[in-house]
C-alpha positions as CSV (number, residue, x, y, z in Angstrom):
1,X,-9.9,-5.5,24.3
2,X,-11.5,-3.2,21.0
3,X,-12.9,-5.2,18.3
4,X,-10.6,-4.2,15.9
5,X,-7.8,-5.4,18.0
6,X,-9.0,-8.8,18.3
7,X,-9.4,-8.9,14.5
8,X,-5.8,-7.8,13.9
9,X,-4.4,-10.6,16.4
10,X,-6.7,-13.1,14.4
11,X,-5.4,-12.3,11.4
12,X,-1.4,-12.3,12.6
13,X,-2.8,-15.6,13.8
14,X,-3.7,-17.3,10.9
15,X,-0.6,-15.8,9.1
16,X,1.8,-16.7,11.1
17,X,0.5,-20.7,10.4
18,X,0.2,-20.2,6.4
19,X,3.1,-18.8,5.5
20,X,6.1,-21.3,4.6
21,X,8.9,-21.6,6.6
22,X,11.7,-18.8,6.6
23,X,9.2,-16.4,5.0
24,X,9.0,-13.0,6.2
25,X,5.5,-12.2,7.3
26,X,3.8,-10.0,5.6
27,X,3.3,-6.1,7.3
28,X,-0.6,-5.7,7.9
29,X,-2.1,-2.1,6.6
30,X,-5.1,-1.2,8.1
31,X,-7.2,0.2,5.9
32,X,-9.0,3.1,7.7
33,X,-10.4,4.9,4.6
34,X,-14.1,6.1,6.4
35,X,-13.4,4.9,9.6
36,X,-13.7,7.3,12.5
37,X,-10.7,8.0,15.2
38,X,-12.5,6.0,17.2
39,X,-12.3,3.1,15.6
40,X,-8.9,3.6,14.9
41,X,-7.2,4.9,18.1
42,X,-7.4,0.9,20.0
43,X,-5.2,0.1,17.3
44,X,-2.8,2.7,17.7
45,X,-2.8,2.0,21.5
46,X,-2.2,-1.4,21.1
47,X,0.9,-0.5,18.9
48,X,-0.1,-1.6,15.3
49,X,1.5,1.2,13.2
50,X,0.8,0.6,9.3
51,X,-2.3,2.2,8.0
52,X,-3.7,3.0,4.6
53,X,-6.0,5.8,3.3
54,X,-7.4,6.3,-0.3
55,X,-8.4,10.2,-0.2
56,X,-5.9,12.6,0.9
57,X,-8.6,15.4,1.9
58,X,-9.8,12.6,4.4
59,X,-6.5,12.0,5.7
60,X,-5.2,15.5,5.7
61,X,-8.4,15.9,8.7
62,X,-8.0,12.9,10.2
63,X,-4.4,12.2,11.0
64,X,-2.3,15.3,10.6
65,X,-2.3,15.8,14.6
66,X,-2.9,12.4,15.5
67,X,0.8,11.5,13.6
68,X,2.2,13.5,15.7
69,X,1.4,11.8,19.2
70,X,2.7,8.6,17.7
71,X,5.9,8.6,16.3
72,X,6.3,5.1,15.2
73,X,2.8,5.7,12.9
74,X,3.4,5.0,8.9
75,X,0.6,6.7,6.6
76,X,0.0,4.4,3.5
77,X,-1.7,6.3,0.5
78,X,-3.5,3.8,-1.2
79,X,-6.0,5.1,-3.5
80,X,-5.4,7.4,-6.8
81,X,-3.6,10.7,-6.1
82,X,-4.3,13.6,-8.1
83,X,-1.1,15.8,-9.5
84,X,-2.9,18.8,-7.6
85,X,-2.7,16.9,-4.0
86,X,0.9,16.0,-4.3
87,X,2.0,18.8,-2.2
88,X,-0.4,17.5,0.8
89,X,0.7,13.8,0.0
90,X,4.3,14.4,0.3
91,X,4.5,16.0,3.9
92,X,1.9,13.4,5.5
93,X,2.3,9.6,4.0
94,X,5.5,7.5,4.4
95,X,3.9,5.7,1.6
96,X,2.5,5.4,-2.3
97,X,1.5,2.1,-3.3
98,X,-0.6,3.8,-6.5
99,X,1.7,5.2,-9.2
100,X,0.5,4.9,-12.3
101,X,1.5,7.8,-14.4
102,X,4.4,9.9,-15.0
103,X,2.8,13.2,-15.2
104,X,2.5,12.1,-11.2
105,X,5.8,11.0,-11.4
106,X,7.0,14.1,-12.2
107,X,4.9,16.0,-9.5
108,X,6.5,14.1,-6.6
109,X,10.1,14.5,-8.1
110,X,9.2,18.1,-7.6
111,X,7.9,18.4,-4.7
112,X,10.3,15.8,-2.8
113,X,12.7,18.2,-3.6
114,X,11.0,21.1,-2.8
115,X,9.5,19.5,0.6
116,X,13.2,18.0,1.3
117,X,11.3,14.8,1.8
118,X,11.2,11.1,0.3
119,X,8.5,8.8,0.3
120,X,8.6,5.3,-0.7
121,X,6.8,4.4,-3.6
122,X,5.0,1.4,-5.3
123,X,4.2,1.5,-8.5
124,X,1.2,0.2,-9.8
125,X,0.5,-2.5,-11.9
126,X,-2.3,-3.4,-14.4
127,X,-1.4,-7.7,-14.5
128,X,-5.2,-7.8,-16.3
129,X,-5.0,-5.2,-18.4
130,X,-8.6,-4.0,-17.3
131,X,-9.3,-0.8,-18.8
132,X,-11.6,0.6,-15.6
133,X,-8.5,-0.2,-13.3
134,X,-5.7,1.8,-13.5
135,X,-1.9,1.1,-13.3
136,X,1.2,0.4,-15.7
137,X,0.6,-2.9,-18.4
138,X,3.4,-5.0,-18.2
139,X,5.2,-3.6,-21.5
140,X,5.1,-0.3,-20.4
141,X,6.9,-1.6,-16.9
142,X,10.6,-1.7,-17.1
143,X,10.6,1.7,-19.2
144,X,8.5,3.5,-16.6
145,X,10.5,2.0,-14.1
146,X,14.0,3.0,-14.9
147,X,12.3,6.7,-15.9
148,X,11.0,6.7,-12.3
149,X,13.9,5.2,-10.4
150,X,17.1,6.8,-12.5
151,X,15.9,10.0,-14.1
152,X,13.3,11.4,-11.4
153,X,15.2,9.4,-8.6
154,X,12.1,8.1,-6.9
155,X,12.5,5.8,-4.1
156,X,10.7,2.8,-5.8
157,X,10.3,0.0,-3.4
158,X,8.5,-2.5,-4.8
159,X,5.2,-3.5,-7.2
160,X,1.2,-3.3,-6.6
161,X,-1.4,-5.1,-7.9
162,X,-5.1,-5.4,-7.8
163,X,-5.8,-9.0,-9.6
164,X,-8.9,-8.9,-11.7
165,X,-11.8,-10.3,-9.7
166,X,-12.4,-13.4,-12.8
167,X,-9.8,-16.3,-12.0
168,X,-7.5,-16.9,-9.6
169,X,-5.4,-14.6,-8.2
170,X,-2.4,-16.9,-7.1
171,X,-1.5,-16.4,-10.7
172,X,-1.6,-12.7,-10.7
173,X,0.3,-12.6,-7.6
174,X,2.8,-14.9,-8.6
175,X,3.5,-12.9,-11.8
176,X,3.7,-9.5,-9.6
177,X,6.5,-11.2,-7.7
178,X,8.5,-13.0,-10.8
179,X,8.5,-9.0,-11.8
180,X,9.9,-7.9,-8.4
181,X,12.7,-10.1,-8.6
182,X,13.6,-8.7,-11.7
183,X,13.9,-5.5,-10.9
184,X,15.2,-6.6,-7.7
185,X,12.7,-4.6,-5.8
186,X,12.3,-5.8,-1.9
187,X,8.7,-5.1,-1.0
188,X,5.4,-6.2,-3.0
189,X,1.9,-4.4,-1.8
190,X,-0.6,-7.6,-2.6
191,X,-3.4,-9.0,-0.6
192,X,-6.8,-7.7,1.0
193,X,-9.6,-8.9,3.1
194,X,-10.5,-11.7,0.6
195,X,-7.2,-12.9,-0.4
196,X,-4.6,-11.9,2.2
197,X,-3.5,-15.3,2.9
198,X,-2.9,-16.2,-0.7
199,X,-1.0,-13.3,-1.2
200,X,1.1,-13.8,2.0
201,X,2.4,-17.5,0.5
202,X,3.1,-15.9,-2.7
203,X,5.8,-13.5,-1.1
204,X,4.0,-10.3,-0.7
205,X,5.2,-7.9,2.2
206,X,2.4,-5.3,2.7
207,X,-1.3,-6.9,2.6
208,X,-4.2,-4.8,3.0
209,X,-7.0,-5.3,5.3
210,X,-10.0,-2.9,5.9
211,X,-13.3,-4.4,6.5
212,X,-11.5,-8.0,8.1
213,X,-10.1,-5.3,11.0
214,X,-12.5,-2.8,11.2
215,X,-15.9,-4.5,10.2
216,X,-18.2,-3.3,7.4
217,X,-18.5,0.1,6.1
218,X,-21.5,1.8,6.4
């Protein structure tokens, strides 16, 4: 059995025994962002279907055929998307865990309609307010929100967050999730390699996990 197969069933592993009882387990994304088909084809073979990219051109030559020879296969797009792209993201990717910005916003409105095509959509959230990280502050939030969800009728499904690397990130994640509830939003895209099992106990539903899978990038 591949490498990164073993990894994946060691990580389902170790989440199924932290997670509290009657807690859904968390979806595992596989980051692939740099990693070659042949890294990532064992995976797909062995049925894992959730993984993430952060650069559309990459993705656009890596997995436009291959999504077609597996149906079940959901593209995340996890990295900043540039207005310019949006007609490449939209026909490709099931998924947006990075809106930050309604200019972007806007761009997908457009071309969901034009592409007669809905993607699910996390928006992104700046919980440090770190100004080389991007993502919506906290009292920019519900306005953004309701602009997203009722005027450009955007399929949000739940909150992202990447907690500042300085203290822990239980509270950040906690946070993210008190806001989730409040906008009664069902999914929340938290966790990585480092802090996927935190994450998991704190209710999130989508962790993401590249170099834990996959091994180091080069």
């Amino acid at each position: 059995m591949h490498s990164s197969v073993l990894n994946l069933i060691d990580i389902k592993n170790k989440l199924n025994v932290s997670i509290k009882e009657n807690q859904k387990i968390p979806e595992i994304i596989a980051v692939s962002k740099t990693f070659s088909l042949e890294k990532i084809i064992p995976l797909l073979d062995y049925g894992h279907k959730n993984f993430g990219e952060n650069k559309i051109q990459e993705a656009l030559s890596k997995w436009s055929e291959v999504k077609n020879n597996y149906q079940d296969l959901k593209l995340h797009m996890l990295g900043k998307v540039q207005t310019n792209k949006v007609k490449f993201l939209i026909p490709l990717f099931d998924y947006l865990h990075s809106l930050d910005n309604l200019k972007l916003a806007e761009k997908i409105s457009k071309e969901e309609i034009k592409k007669n095509k809905k993607i699910k959509i996390f928006i992104q959230v700046n919980l440090g307010e770190e100004e080389q990280k991007n993502g919506i502050s906290l009292k920019n939030l519900e306005n953004f929100y309701k602009e997203c969800k009722i005027n450009l009728n955007l399929d949000i499904v739940g909150l992202m967050c990447l907690p500042p690397k300085e203290g822990e990130p239980e509270k950040f994640f906690e946070q993210l999730k008190e806001h989730s509830i409040r906008y009664d939003l069902s999914e929340l895209s938290m966790g990585m390699s480092n802090d996927f099992d935190i994450a998991s106990k704190c209710g999130s539903t989508f962790i993401r996990i590249g170099t834990k899978i996959f091994g180091s990038r080069i």
